[in-house]
C-alpha positions as MATLAB code, in Angstrom:
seq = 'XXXXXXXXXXXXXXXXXXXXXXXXXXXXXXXXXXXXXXXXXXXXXXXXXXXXXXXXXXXXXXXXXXXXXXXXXXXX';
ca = [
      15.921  -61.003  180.673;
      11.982  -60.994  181.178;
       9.676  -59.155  179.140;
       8.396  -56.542  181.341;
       4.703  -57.149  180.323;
       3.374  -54.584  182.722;
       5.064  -51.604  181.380;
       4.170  -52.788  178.010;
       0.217  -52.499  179.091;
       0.863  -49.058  180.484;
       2.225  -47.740  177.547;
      -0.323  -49.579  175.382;
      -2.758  -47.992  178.008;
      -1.504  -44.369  177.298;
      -1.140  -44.444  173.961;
      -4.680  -45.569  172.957;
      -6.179  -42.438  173.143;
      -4.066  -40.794  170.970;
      -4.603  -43.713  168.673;
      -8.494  -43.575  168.797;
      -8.547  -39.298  167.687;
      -5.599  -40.107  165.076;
      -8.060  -42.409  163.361;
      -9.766  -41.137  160.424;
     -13.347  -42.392  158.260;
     -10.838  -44.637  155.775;
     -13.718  -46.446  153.727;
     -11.322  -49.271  152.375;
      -7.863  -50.419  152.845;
      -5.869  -48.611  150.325;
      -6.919  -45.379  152.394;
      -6.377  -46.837  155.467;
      -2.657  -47.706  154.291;
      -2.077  -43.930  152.906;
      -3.463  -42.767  156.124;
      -0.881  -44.580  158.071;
       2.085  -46.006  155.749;
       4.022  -43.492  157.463;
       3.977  -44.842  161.063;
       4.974  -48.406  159.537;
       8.406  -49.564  159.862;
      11.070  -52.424  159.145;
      13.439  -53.714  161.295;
      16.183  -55.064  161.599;
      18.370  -56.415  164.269;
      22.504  -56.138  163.406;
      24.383  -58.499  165.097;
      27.677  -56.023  166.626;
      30.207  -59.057  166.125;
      29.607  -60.318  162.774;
      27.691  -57.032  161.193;
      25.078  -59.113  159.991;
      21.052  -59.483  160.081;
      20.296  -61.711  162.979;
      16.447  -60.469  162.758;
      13.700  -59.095  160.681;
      10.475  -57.606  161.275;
       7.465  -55.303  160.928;
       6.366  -52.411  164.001;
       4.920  -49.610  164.239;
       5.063  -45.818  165.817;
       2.700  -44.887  168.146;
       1.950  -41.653  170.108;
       3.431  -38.201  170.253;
       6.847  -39.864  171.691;
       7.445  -41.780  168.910;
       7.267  -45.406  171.122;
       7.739  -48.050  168.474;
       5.591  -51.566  168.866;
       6.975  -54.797  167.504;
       6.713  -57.986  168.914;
       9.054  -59.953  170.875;
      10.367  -62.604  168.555;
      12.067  -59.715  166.727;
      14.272  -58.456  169.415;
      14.762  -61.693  171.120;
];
């Protein structure tokens, strides 16, 4: 299956917006984190057959929708 890299630039596209008025004056990185732990997420990928971890990884939510960004090599 090919990564469909265009809808993945409109979505990035849409979302930015609501990225840029979400941000806040976070003077160092511990309030940057506490600003946004909460939009940071694991995952992981569960093979059906064998129940077991077949990935790992880091994303994130962004937007009102609740669109999740990761990057390929953890869904692949």
């Amino acid at each position: 299956m090919k990564f469909p890299y265009r809808l993945f630039v409109i979505l990035l596209i849409c979302c930015i917006p609501g990225w840029l008025s979400a941000q806040t004056a976070a003077t160092d990185t511990a309030d940057l984190f506490a600003d946004w732990r909460n939009r940071v997420l694991q995952i992981q990928v569960i093979e059906k057959q064998s129940q077991s971890k077949s990935g790992i990884g880091s994303g994130f939510l962004a937007g009102p929708d609740g669109f999740v960004f990761t990057n390929y090599h953890v869904i692949a």
